[in-house]
ROBA-14133 format. One record per residue (C-alpha): chain; x, y negated, z; residue number from 1; residue in three letters. Coordinates in steps of 0.1 Angstrom, whole numbers, plus 5000, padded with zeros to 4 digits. Each point is the difference from the previous one (the first is absolute). Layout:
ROBA-14133
 drendren    X    Y    Z marba bake
        A    X    Y    Z   NUM  ALA
...
***
This chain:
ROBA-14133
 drendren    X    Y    Z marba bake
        A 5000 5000 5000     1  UNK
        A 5012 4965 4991     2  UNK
        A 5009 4986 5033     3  UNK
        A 4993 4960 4991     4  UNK
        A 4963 5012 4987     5  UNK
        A 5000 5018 5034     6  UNK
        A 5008 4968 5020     7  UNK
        A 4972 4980 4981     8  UNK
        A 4971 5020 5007     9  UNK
        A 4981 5011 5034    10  UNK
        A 5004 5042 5010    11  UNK
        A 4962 5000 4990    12  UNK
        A 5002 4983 4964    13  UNK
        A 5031 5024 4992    14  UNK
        A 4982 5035 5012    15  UNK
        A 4970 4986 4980    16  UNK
        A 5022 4997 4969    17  UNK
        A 5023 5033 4999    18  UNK
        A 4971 5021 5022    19  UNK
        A 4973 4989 4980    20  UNK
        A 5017 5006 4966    21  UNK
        A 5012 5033 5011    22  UNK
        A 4970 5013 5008    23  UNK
        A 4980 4987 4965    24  UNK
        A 5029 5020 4986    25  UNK
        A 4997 5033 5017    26  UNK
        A 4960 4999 4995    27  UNK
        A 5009 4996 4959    28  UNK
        A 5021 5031 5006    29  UNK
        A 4978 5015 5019    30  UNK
        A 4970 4991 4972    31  UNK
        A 5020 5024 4978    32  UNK
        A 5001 5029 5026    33  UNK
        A 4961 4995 5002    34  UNK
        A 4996 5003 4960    35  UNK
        A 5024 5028 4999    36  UNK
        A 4981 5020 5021    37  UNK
        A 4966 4991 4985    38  UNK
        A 5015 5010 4964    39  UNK
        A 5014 5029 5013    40  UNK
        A 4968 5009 5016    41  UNK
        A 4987 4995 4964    42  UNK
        A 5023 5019 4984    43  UNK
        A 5006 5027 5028    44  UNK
        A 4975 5003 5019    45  UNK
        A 4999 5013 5037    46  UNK
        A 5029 5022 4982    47  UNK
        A 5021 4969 4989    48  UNK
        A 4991 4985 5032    49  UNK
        A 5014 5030 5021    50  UNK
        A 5031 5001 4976    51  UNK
        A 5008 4964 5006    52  UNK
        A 4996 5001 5038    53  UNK
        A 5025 5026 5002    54  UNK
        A 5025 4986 4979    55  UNK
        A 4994 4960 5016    56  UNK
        A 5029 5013 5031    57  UNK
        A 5028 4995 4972    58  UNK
        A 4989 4972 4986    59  UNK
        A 5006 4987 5041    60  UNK
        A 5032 5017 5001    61  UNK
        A 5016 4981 4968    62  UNK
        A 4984 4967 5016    63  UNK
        A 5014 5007 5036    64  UNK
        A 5038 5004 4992    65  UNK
        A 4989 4974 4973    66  UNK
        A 4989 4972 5029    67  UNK
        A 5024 5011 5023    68  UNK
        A 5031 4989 4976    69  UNK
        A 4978 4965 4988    70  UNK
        A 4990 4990 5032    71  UNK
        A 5030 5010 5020    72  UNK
        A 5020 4984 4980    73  UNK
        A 4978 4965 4995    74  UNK
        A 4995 5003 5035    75  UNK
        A 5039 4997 5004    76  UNK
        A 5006 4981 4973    77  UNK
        A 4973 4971 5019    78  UNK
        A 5022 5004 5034    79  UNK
        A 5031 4996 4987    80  UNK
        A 4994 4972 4977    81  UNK
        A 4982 4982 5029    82  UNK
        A 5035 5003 5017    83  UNK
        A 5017 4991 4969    84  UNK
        A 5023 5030 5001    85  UNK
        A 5011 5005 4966    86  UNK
        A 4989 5043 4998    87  UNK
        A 4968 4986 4992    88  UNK
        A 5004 5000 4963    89  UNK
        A 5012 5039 4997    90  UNK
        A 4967 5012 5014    91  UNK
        A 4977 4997 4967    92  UNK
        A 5023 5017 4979    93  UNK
        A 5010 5029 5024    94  UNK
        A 4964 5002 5007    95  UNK
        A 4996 5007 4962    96  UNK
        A 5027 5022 4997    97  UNK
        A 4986 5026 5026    98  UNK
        A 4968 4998 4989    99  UNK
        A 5009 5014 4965   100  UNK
        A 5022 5026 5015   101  UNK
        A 4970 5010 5027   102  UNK
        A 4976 5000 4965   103  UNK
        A 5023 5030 4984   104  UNK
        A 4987 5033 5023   105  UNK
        A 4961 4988 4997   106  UNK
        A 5010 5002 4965   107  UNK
        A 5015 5033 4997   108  UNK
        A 4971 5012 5021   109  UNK
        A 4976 4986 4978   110  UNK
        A 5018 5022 4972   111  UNK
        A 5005 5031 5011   112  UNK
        A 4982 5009 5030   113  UNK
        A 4966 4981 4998   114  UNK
        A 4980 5033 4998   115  UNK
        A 5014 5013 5035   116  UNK
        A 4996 4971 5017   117  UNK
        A 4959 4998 4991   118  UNK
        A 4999 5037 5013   119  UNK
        A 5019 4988 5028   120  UNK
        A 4971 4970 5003   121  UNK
        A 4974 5031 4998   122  UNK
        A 4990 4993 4970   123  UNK
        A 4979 5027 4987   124  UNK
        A 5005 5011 4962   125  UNK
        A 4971 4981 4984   126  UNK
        A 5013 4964 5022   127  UNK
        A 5038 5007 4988   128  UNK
        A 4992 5002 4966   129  UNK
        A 4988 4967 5002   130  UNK
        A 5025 4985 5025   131  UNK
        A 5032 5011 4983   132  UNK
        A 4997 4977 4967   133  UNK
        A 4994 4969 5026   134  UNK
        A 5026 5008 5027   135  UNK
        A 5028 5007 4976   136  UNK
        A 4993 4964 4981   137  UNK
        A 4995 4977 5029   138  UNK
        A 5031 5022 5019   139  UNK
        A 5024 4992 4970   140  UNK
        A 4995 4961 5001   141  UNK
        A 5008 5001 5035   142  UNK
        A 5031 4975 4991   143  UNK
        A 4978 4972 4990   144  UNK
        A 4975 5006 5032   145  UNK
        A 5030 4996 5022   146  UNK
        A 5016 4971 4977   147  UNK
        A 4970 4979 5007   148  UNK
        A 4995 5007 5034   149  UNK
        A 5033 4979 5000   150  UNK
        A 4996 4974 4982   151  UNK
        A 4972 4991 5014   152  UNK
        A 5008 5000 5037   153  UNK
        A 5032 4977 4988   154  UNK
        A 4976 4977 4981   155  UNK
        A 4978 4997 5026   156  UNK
        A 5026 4992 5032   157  UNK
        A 5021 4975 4978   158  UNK
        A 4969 4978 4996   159  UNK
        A 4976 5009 4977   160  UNK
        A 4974 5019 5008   161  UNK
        A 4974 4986 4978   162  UNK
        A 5025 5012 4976   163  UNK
        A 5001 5036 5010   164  UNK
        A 4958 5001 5008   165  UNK
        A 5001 4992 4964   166  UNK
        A 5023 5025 4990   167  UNK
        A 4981 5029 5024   168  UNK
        A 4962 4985 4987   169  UNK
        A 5010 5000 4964   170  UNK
        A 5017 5036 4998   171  UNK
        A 4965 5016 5014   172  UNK
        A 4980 4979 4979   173  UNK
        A 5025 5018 4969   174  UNK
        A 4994 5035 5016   175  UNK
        A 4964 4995 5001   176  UNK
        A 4999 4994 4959   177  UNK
        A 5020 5022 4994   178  UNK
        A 4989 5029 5021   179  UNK
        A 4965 4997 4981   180  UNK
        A 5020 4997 4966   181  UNK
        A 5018 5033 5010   182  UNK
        A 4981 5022 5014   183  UNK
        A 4969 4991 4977   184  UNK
        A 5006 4987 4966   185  UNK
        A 5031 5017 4998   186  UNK
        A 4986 5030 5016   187  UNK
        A 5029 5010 5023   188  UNK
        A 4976 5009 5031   189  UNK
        A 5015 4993 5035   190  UNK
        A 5036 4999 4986   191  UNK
        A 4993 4968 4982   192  UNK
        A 4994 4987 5036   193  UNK
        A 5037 5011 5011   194  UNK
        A 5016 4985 4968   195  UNK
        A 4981 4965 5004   196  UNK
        A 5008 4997 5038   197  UNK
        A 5038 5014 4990   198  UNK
        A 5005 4967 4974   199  UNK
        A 4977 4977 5025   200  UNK
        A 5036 4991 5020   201  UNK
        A 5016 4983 4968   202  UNK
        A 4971 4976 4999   203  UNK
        A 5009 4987 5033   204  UNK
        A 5041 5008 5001   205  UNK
        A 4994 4974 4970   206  UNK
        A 4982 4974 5017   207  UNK
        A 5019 5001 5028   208  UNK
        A 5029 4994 4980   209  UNK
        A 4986 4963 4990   210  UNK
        A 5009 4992 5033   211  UNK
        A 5036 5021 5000   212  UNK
        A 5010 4975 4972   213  UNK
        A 4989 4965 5014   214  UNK
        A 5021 4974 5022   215  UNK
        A 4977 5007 5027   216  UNK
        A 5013 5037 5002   217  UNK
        A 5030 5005 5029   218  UNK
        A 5002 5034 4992   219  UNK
        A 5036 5014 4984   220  UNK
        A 5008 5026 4982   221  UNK
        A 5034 5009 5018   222  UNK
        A 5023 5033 5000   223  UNK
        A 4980 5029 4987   224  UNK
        A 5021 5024 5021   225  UNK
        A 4977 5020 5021   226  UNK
        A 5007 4994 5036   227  UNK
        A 4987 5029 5027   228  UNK
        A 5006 4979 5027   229  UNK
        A 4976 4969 4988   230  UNK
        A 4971 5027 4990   231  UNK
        A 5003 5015 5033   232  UNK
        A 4991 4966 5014   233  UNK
        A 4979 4989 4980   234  UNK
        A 4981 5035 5005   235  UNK
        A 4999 4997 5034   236  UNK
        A 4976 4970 4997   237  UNK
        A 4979 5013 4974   238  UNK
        A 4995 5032 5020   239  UNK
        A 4965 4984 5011   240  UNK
        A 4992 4998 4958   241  UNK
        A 5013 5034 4997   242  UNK
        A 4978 5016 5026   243  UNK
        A 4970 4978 4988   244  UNK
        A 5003 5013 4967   245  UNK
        A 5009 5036 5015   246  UNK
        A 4970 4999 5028   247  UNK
        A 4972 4997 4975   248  UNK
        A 5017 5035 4977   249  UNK
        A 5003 5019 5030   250  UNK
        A 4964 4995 5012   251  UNK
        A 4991 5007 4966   252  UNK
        A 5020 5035 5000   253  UNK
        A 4989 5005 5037   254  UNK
        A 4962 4996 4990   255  UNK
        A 5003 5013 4962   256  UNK
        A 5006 5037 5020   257  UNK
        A 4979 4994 5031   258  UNK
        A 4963 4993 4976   259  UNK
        A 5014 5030 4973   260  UNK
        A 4995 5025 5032   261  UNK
        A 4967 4979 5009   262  UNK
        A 4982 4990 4965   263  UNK
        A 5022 5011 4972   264  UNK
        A 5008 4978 4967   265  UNK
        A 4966 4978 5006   266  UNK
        A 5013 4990 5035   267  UNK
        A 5033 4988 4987   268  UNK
        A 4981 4984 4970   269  UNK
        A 4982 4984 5023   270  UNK
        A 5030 4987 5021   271  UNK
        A 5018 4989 4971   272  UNK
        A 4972 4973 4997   273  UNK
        A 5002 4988 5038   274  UNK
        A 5040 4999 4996   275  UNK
        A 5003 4978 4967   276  UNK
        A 4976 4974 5011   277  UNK
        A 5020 5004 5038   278  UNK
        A 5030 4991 4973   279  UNK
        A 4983 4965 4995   280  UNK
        A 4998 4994 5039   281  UNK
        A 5033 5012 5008   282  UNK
        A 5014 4978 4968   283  UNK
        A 4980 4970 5018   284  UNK
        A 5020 5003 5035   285  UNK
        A 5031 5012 4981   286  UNK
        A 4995 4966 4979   287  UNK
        A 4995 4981 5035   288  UNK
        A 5034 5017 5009   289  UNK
        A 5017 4996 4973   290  UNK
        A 4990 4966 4997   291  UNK
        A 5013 4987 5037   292  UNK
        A 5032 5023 4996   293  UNK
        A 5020 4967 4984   294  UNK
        A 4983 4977 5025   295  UNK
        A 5011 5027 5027   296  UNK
        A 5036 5000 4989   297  UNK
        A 5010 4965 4993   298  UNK
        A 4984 4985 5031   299  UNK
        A 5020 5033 5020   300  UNK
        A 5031 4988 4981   301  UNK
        A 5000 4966 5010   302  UNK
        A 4990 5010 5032   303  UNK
        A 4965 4981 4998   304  UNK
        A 4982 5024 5028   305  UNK
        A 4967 4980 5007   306  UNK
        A 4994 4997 4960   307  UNK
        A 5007 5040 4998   308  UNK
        A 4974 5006 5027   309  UNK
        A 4970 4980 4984   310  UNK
        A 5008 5016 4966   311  UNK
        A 4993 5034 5018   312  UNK
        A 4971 4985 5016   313  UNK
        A 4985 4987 4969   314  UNK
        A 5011 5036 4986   315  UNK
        A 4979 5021 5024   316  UNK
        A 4969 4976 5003   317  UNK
        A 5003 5007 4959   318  UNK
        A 5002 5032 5005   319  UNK
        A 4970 5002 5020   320  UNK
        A 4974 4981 4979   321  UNK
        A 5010 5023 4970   322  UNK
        A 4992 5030 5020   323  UNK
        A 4967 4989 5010   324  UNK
        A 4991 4985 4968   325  UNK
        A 5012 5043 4985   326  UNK
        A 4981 5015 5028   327  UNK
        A 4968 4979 4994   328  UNK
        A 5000 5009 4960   329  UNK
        A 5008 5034 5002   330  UNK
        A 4969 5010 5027   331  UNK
        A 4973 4976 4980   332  UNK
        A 5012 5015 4968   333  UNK
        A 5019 5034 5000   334  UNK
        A 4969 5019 4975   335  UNK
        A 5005 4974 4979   336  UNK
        A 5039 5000 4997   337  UNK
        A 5003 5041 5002   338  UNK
        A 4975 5003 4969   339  UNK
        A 5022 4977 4981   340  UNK
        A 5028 5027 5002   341  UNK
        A 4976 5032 4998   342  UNK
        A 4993 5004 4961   343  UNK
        A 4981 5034 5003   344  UNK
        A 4979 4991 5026   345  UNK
        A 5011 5029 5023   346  UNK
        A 4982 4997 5031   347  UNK
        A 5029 5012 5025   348  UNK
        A 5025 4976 4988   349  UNK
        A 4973 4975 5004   350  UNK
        A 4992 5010 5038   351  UNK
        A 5037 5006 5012   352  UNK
        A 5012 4967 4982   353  UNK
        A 4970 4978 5017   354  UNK
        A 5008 5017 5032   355  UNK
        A 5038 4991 4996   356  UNK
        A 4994 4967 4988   357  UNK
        A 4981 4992 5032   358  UNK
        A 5028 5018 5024   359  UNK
        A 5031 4993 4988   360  UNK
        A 5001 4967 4993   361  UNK
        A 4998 4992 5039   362  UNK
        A 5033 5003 5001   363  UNK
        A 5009 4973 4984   364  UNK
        A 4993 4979 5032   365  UNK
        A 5031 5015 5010   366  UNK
        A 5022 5006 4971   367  UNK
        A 4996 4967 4988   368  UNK
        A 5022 4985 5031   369  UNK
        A 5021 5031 4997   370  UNK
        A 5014 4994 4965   371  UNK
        A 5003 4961 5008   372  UNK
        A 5019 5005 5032   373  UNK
        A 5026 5027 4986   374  UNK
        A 5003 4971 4974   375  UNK
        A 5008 4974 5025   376  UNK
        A 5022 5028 5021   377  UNK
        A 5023 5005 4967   378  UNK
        A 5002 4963 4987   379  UNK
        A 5015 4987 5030   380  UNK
        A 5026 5031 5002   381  UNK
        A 4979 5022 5031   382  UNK
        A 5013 5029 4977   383  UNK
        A 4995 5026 5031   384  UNK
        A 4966 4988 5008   385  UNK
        A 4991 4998 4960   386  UNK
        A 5010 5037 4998   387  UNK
        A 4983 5013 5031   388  UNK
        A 4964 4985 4993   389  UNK
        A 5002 5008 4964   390  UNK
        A 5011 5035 5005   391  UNK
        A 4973 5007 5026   392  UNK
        A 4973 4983 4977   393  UNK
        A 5008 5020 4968   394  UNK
        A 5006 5029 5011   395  UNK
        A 5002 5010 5035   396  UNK
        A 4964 4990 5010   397  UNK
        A 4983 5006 4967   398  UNK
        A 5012 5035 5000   399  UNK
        A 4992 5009 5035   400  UNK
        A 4966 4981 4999   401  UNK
        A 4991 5016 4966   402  UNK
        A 5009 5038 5011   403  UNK
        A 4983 4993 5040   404  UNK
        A 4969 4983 4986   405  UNK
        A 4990 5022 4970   406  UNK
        A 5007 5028 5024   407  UNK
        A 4974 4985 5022   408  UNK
        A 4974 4984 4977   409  UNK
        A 5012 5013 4969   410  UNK
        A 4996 4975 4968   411  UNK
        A 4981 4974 5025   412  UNK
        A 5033 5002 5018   413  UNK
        A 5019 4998 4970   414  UNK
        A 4981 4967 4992   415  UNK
        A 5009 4986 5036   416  UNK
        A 5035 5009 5007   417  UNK
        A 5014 4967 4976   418  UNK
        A 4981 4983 5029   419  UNK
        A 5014 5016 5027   420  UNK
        A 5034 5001 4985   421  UNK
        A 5004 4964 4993   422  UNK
        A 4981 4992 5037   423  UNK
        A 5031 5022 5012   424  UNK
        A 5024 4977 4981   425  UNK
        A 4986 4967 5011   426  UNK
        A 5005 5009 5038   427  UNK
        A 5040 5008 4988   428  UNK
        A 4998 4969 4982   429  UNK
        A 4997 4976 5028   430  UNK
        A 5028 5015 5020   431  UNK
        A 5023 4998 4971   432  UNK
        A 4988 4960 4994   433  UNK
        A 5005 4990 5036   434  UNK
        A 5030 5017 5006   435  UNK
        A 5014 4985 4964   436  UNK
        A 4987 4965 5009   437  UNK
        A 5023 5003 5031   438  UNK
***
């Protein structure tokens, strides 16, 4: 962040700007999620569905190690820079460098041994015959995925984030076109929806790069040696991003195998609709987190500790209204939103998505401040703490929660236990922000 355009303007006029932003930017890539999943559902049906639920835990895993280099490293790049220690510039470019060399095995998985892995998923025969033409295209542009990831966080934390909101909005709005040209016109089923969201990243590694090239930009392009020591650091702080990304694939696994012993294919069908429109709320707190994570680390740099506070005030108290304003859609109109997503009418998907809709969303009263406070944690360098709450939230608790609760109440249980899970987390939470405040 540009520290004279941070000395001009009040803590609540800069959250409003890079928070604000943010968030319109994840909602356009979350838009494209949302139309992926209805085409698919088009395309597919409760079949397609089930294929792309089981398959959505890689997309998380390219995105985690992709987040955890980008925002790591912008994250570091911010501090330092605030302390005008010259290291600064050589985190963009290491940050790129490990990202492409991270991106190889996902694609020498996605070439060789994508059948094995669906069967690993328990995918049956008739869900891997759809699943491997999609997993193997979206797996082998796994470079670009974690290319943007980077370029983004760095446009966003050197002080443009209207910038990158355009870059994020403008690549779903491509993927959107070009998923119906694809899998429609072009009659390429649900692997036209892989190819379109596999090119989507150049859109905005493009638009970003108007800002790359302009006097405004303090990024540099310095020594493309790969240092281990400066992605170990920078990792460190995005282990909060990593787990974020990581805690929504494992409770996808965990539940994907839980609801096949309960309901079979349907059930999972029907959880693959409740999980991509939980994508859209998660991307609105991880845009609220994302967005206060430069604000976080320049005012911690320069030691400004009364503006950091009211930043994660005005974080939380977002975090909140969001949540309510979820919970209060999702119970007036979860038939509605579920029959949007359930082409052949089939009346179990229908029943078990309305009842999930209306249960697991209550989580997000929790997970909301969760993701925002394991945000602040790793911005202002609580790596320990950033670690500890992430790990229990996305996979400690989920897992234990998931296996006690659909033990108990079986898929009722399974609906509740992202509730309990992230109510688990929020206790941990405030231990680890008082005891990082001191």
């Amino acid at each position: 962040m540009n520290q004279n355009h941070a000395r001009t303007q009040s803590v609540a006029a800069l959250f409003t700007e890079y928070v604000a932003t943010n968030i319109i930017g994840q909602i356009g890539m979350s838009a494209y999620i949302l139309v992926d999943t209805f085409f698919i559902s088009i395309a597919g049906g409760a079949t397609g569905m089930a294929a792309l639920n089981l398959v959505l835990p890689l997309y998380d895993l390219i995105f985690a190690f992709g987040d955890m280099f980008s925002v790591g490293s912008a994250t570091r790049f911010t501090i330092c820079r605030a302390r005008n220690e010259e290291e600064a510039d050589r985190y963009f470019t290491n940050s790129i460098v490990w990202s492409l060399i991270c991106s190889i095995p996902f694609m020498l998985l996605g070439l060789f041994c994508v059948p094995q892995i669906l069967q690993l998923l328990g995918a049956d025969a008739e869900v891997a015959a759809m699943g491997i033409p999609y997993t193997r295209i979206f797996m082998m542009f796994s470079p670009l995925f974690m290319l943007n990831r980077c370029v983004s966080a760095f446009t966003r934390n050197d002080g443009a984030p209207r910038t990158a909101m355009v870059a994020v909005f403008l690549s779903g709005v491509f993927n959107i076109i070009f998923d119906y040209i694809f899998m429609f016109p072009m009659k390429l089923g649900i692997a036209g929806a892989a190819l379109a969201t596999g090119i989507a990243p150049i859109v905005s590694c493009a638009v970003c790069g108007t800002h790359m090239f302009t006097k405004k930009c303090s990024i540099r392009m310095k020594n493309w040696k790969p240092s281990w020591r400066m992605i170990l650091q920078a990792s460190q702080l995005g282990t909060s991003a990593f787990v974020g990304d990581i805690a929504s694939g494992v409770t996808m696994l965990v539940f994907n195998f839980l609801i096949l012993s309960l309901t079979g294919t349907v059930g999972v069908a029907a959880f693959g609709v409740v999980c991509n429109i939980a994508l859209v709320e998660t991307a609105v707190f991880g845009g609220i987190a994302q967005g206060a994570q430069p604000l976080f680390s320049d005012f911690y740099g320069r030691r400004m500790t009364k503006q950091v506070g009211e930043t994660l005030r005005l974080a939380m108290i977002s975090s909140l209204v969001f949540a309510l304003l979820f919970l209060l859609v999702f119970n007036l109109f979860p038939v509605q939103i579920v029959e949007i997503f359930n082409s052949e009418q089939n009346p179990d998907m229908a029943r078990l998505g309305v009842q999930g809709m209306r249960l697991y969303f209550l989580g997000y009263l929790f997970a909301g401040a969760n993701i925002v406070g394991a945000g602040y944690l790793s911005a202002t360098e609580s790596a320990m703490w950033s670690f500890l709450v992430s790990i229990v939230r996305g996979i400690v608790a989920i897992i234990l929660c998931a296996l006690l609760m659909a033990w108990l109440f079986g898929m009722t249980g399974i609906w509740l236990a992202f509730t309990a899970a992230e109510a688990l987390t929020a206790a941990l939470l405030l231990v680890a922000l008082r005891r990082s405040r001191r």
